[in-house]
C-alpha positions as CSV (number, residue, x, y, z in Angstrom):
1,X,33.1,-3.5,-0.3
2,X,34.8,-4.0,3.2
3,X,33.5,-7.8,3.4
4,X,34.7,-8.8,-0.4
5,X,38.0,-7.3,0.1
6,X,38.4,-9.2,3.4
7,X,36.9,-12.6,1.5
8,X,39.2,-11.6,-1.3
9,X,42.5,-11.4,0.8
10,X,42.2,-14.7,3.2
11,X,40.0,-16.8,0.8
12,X,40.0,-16.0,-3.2
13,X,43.2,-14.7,-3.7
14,X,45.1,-17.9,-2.5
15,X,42.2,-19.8,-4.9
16,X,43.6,-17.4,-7.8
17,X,47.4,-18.0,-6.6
18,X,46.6,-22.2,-7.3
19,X,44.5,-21.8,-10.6
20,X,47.7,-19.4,-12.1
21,X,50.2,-22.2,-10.9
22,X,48.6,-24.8,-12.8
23,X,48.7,-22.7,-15.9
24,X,52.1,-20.8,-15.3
25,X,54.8,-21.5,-13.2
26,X,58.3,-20.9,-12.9
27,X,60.4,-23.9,-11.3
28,X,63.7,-23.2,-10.2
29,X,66.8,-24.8,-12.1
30,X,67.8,-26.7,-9.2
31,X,71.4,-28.5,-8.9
32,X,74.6,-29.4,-7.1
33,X,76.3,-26.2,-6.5
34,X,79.7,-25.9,-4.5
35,X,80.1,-22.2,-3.3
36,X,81.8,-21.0,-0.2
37,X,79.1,-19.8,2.7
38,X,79.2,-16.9,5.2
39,X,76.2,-17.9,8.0
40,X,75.7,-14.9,9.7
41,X,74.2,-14.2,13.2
42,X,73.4,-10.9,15.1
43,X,72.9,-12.2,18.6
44,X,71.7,-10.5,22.1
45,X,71.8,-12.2,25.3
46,X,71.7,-15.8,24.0
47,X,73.0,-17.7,26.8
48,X,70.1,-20.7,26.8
49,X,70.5,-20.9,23.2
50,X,73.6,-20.0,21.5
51,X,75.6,-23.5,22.2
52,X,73.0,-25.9,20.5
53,X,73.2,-23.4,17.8
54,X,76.6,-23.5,17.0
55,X,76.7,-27.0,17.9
56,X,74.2,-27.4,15.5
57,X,75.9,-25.6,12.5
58,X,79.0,-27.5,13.3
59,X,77.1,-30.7,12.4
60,X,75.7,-29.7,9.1
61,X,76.5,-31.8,5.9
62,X,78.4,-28.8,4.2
63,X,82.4,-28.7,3.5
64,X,83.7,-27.3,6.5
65,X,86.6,-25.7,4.2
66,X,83.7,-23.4,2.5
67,X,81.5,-22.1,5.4
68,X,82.7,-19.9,8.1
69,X,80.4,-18.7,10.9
70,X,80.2,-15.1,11.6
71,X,78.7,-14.0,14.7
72,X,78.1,-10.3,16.3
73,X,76.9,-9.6,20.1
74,X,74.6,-6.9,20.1
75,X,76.5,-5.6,23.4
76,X,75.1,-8.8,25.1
77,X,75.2,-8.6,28.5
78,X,74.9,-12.4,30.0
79,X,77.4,-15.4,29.4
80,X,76.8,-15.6,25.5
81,X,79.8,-13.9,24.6
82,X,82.0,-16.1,27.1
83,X,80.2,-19.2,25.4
84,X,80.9,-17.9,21.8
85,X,84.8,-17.0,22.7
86,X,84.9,-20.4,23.9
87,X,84.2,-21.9,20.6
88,X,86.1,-19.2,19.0
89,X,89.2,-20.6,20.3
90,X,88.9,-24.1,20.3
91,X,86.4,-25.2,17.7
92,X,88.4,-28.6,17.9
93,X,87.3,-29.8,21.3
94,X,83.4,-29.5,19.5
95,X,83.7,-32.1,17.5
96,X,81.1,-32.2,15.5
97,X,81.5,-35.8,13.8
98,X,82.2,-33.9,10.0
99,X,85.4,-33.4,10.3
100,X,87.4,-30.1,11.0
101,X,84.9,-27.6,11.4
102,X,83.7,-24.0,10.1
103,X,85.8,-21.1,11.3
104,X,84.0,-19.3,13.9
105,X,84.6,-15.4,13.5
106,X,83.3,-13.5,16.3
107,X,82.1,-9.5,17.0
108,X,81.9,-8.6,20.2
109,X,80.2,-5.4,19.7
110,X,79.9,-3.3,23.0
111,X,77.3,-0.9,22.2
112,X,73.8,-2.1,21.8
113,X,72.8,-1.0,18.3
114,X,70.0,-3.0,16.9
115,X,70.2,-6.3,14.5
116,X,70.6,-4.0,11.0
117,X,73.7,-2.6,12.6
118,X,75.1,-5.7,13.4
119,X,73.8,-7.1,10.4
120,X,75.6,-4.5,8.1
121,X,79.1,-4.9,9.6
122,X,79.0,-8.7,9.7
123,X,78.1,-8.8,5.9
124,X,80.9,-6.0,5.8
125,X,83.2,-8.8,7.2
126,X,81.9,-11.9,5.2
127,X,84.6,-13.7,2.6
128,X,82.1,-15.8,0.7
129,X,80.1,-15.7,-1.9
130,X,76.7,-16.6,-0.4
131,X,75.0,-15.4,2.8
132,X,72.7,-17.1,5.2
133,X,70.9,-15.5,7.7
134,X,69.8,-17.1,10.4
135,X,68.4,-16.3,14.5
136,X,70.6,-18.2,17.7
137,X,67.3,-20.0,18.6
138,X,66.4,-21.8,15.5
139,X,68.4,-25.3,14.9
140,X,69.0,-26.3,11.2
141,X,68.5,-29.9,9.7
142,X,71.6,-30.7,8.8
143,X,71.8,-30.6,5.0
144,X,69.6,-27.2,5.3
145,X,72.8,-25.1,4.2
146,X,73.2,-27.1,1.4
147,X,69.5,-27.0,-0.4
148,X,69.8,-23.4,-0.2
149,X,72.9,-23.2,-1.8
150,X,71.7,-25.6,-5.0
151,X,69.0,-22.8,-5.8
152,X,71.7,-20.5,-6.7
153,X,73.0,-23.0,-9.7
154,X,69.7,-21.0,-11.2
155,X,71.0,-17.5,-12.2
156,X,67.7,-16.0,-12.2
157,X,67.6,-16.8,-8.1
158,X,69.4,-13.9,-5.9
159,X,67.1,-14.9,-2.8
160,X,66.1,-18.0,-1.1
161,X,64.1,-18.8,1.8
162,X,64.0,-22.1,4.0
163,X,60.9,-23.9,5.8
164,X,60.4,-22.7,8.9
165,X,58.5,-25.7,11.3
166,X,57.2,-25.0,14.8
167,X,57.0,-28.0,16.7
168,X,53.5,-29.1,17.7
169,X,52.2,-27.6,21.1
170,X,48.7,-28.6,22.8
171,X,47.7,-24.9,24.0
172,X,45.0,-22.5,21.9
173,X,47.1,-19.5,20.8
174,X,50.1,-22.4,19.6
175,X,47.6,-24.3,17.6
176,X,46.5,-21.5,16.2
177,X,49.6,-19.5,15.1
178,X,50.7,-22.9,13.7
179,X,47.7,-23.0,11.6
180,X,48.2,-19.7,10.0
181,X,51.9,-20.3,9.9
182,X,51.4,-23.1,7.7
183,X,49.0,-21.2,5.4
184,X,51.4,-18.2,5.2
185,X,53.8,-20.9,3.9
186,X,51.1,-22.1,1.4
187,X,51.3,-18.7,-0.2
188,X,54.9,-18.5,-0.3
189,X,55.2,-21.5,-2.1
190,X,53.1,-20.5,-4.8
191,X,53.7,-16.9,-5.1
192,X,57.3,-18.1,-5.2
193,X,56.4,-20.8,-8.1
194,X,54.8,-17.7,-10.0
195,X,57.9,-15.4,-9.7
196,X,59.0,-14.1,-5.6
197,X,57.8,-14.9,-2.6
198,X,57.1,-11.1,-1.0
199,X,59.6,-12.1,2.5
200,X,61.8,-14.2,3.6
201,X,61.8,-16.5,6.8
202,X,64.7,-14.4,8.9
203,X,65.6,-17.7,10.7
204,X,66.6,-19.5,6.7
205,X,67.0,-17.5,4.4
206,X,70.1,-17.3,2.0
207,X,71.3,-14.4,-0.6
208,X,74.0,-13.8,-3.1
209,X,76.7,-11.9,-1.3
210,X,76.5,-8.8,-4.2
211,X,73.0,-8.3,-3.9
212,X,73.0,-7.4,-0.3
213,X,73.0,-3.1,0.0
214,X,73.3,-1.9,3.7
215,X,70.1,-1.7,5.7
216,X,68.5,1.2,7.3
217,X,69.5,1.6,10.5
218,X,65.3,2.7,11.6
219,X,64.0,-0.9,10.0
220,X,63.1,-4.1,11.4
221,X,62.6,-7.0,8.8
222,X,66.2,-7.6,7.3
223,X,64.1,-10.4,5.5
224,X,61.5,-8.6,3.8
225,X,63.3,-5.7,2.5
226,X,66.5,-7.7,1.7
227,X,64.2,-10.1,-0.7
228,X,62.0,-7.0,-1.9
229,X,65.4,-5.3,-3.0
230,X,66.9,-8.3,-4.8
231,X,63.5,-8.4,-6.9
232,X,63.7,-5.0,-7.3
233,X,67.0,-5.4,-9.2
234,X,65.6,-8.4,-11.6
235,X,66.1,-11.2,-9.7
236,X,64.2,-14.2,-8.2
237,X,63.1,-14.8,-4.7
238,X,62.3,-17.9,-4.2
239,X,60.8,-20.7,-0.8
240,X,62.4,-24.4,-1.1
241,X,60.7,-26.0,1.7
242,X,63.6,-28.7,1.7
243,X,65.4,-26.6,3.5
244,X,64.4,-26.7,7.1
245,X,65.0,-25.1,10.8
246,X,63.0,-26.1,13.8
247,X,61.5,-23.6,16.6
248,X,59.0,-23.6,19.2
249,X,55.7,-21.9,18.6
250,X,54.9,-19.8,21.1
251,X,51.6,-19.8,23.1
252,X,51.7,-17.0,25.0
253,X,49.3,-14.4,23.6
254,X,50.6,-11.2,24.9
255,X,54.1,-12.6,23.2
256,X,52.8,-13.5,20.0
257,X,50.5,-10.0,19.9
258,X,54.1,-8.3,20.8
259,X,55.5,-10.0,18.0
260,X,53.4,-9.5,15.0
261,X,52.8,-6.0,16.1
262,X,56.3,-5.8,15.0
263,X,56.1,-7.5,11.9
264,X,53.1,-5.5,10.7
265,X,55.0,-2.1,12.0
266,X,57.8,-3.5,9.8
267,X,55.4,-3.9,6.6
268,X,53.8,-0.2,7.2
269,X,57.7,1.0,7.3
270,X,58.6,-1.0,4.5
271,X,55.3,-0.1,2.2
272,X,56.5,3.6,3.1
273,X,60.5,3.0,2.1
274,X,59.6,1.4,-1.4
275,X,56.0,2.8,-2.7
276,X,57.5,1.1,-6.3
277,X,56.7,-2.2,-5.3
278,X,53.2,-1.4,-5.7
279,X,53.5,-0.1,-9.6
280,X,52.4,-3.2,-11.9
281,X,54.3,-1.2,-14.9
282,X,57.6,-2.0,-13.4
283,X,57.2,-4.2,-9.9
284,X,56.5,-8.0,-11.1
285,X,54.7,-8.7,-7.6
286,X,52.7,-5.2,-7.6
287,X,50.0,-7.7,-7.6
288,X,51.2,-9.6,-4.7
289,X,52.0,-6.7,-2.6
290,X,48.3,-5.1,-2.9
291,X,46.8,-8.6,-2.0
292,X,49.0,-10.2,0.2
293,X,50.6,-7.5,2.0
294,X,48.8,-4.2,1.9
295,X,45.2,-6.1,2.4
296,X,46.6,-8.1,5.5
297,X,47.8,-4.8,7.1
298,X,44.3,-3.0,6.5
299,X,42.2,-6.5,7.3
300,X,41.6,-5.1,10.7
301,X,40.2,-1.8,9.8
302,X,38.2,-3.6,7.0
303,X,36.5,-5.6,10.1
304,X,35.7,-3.0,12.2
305,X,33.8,-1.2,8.7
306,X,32.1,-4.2,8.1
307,X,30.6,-4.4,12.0
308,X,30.1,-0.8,12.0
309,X,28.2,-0.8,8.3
310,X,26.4,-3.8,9.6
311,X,24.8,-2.2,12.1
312,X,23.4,0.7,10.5
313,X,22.2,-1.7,7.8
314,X,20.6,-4.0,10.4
315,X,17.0,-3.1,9.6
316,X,17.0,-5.6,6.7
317,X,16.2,-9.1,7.3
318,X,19.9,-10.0,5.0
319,X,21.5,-7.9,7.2
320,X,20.8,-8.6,11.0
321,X,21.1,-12.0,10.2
322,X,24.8,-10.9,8.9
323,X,25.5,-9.1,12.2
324,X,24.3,-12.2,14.0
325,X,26.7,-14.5,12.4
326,X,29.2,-11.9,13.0
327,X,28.3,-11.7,17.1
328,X,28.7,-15.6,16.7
329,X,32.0,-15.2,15.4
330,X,33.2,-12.8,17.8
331,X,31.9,-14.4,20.9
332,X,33.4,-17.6,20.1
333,X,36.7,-15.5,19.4
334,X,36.0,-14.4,23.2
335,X,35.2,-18.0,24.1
336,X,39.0,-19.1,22.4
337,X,40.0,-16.7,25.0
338,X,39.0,-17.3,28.2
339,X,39.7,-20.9,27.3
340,X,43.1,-20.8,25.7
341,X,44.7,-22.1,28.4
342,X,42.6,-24.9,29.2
343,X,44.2,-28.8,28.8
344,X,41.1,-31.2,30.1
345,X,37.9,-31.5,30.3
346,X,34.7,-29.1,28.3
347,X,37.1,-26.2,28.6
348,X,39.8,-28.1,26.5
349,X,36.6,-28.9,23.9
350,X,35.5,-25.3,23.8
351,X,39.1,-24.3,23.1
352,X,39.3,-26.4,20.2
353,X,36.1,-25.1,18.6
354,X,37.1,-21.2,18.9
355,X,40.9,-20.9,18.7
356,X,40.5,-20.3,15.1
357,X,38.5,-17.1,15.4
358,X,40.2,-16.4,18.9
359,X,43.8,-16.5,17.4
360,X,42.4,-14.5,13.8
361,X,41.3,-11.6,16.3
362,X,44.5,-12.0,17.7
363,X,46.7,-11.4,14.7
364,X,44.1,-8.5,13.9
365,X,44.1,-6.9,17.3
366,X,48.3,-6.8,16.9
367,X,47.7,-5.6,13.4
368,X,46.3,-2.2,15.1
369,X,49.0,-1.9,17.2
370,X,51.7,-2.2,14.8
371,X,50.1,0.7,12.8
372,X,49.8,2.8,16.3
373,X,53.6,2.1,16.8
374,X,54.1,3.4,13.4
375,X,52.1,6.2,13.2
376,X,53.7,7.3,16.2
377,X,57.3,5.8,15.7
378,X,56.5,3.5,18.8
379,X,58.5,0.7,17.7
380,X,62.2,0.1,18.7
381,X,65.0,-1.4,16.8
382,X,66.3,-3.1,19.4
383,X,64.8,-6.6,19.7
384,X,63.3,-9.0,22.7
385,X,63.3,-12.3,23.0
386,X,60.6,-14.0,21.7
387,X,61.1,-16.8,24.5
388,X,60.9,-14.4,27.2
């Protein structure tokens, strides 16, 4: 039972996403909208990044006159607030080749609260009609803003995310998290074709201004519970990969390990905050959550049932030759390891061959650890750096 629900998570239920696409879908009514913008940034100790983002978001194709940037320090305590004040107060001197560009309204927030508090008072603050969300590392391409405003000419839409793309790194673990990256996007795209994508990509993702409710001070994915609310009250959340931001993947394991462990920690907290998206009689992704979401979480402990149950079943031919392949698997996982890091040579061979089942262990191994933090409210709302 362990093995098919693991085949049936990663493997068939992506197959059963396609075959429904090609006999339902839902396409969004996609068109020229003109609706004022509110971009909105919770930032903490940004100083490498914070210039080329706002330089960045002054050069997007989107009427200045409409968008205003609003912008909260999380009690940073390095140059970004200096940087943002500078732009603040003369947004002229950038010139960003458009024009006039987007007011710039800035929250220097002393206390260090976490990104849903600073999240909550800059939507408090916002004077337009749609909000984007978006981190201070990620820069946009430049008419990003507007192909995620032209989903909301579709009434049914309340939600839309952007395509995030990592730029191409040689290293195992990048590889790797690129590669599932890109099949996390494949399921997007169709669960979104069927009806809502289950989360949204926090560094692009829009929303219609009255849809937004304040978030919990204790959670951390603003862009998983934001979408699963909006759905929640009827409407669409949907993934237009024509909207795009750029970001580095990052190829340092104990980094990456830190960072899904938070994401997963995020879905256990969120699966306890709203148990209804799980009903099929009234949730219209119930189905979505179970396979997607809930399986993913639980994929580890799956594993470690299906080695354990091997083993005590090994004394039939069908069986050990199971737990072979599985030590096969596992010690090439080991192999991606110790050979991650390697650039020439056999070592750079070997890493190519294992850094699929190295970087799936990986993802696994944080899984565990963001249900630890959870079970034992180990996880902080305060956020790191995922450069660092």
């Amino acid at each position: 039972m362990s093995f098919f629900l693991i085949i049936y998570c990663y493997f068939a239920y992506p197959v059963l996403l396609w075959v429904f696409t090609r006999v339902y879908a839902r396409p969004v009514i996609k068109s020229p909208l003109r609706a004022g913008v509110s971009v909105v940034i919770a930032a903490w100790n940004e100083q490498d990044v914070i210039e080329r983002k706002l330089n960045n978001l002054f050069s997007l194709e989107y009427p200045s006159e409409d968008c205003e940037i609003l912008i909260g320090s999380d009690g940073s305590t390095d140059q970004t607030n200096a940087m943002i004040e500078r732009f603040a107060a003369s947004p002229e001197n950038m010139d960003s080749g458009q024009g006039r560009n987007p007011v710039i309204r800035f929250f220097p927030f002393q206390e260090r609260r976490g990104k849903m508090a600073v999240l909550n008072e800059l939507v408090g603050a916002a004077r337009n009609d749609i909000l984007v969300f978006t981190d201070a590392r990620q820069v946009f391409e430049p008419d990003a803003v507007r192909q995620l405003v032209d989903n909301f000419s579709d009434p049914a839409v309340g939600c839309v995310s952007g395509e995030l793309v990592f730029r191409t790194k040689d290293g195992a673990t990048a590889r790797g998290i690129n590669l599932y990256w890109n099949y996390e996007k494949f399921m997007r795209r169709l669960e979104s074709a069927i009806h809502s994508m289950l989360g949204a990509t926090g560094a692009i993702y829009a929303i219609r201004r009255n849809l937004f409710t304040p978030l919990p001070a204790s959670a951390v994915l603003d862009d998983m519970i934001t979408p699963l609310r909006i759905i929640a009250r009827g409407y669409r959340a949907v993934f237009d990969g024509t909207a795009r931001a750029y970001d580095e993947v990052a190829d340092n394991p104990r980094e990456e390990s830190r960072r899904k462990g938070r994401t997963l920690y995020g879905n256990y907290q969120i699966f306890w905050m709203m148990p209804q998206v799980f009903n099929p009689f009234t949730s219209p992704i119930a189905l979505q959550m179970f396979s997607h979401k809930l399986l993913r979480v639980l994929a580890p402990l799956l594993l470690i049932a299906v080695f354990v149950s091997n083993i005590l079943l090994a004394g039939a031919p069908f069986y050990a030759v199971l737990l072979i392949l599985q030590g096969i698997f596992y010690a090439l996982a080991l192999l991606g390891a110790l050979t991650r890091s390697q650039t020439s040579g056999w070592g750079k061979a070997l890493s190519r061959i294992a850094y699929i089942p190295y970087v799936f262990c990986l993802l696994n191994f944080s899984a565990l650890g963001g249900l630890a933090k959870f079970l034992s409210s180990g996880q902080s709302v305060l956020w790191d750096k995922a450069r660092d």
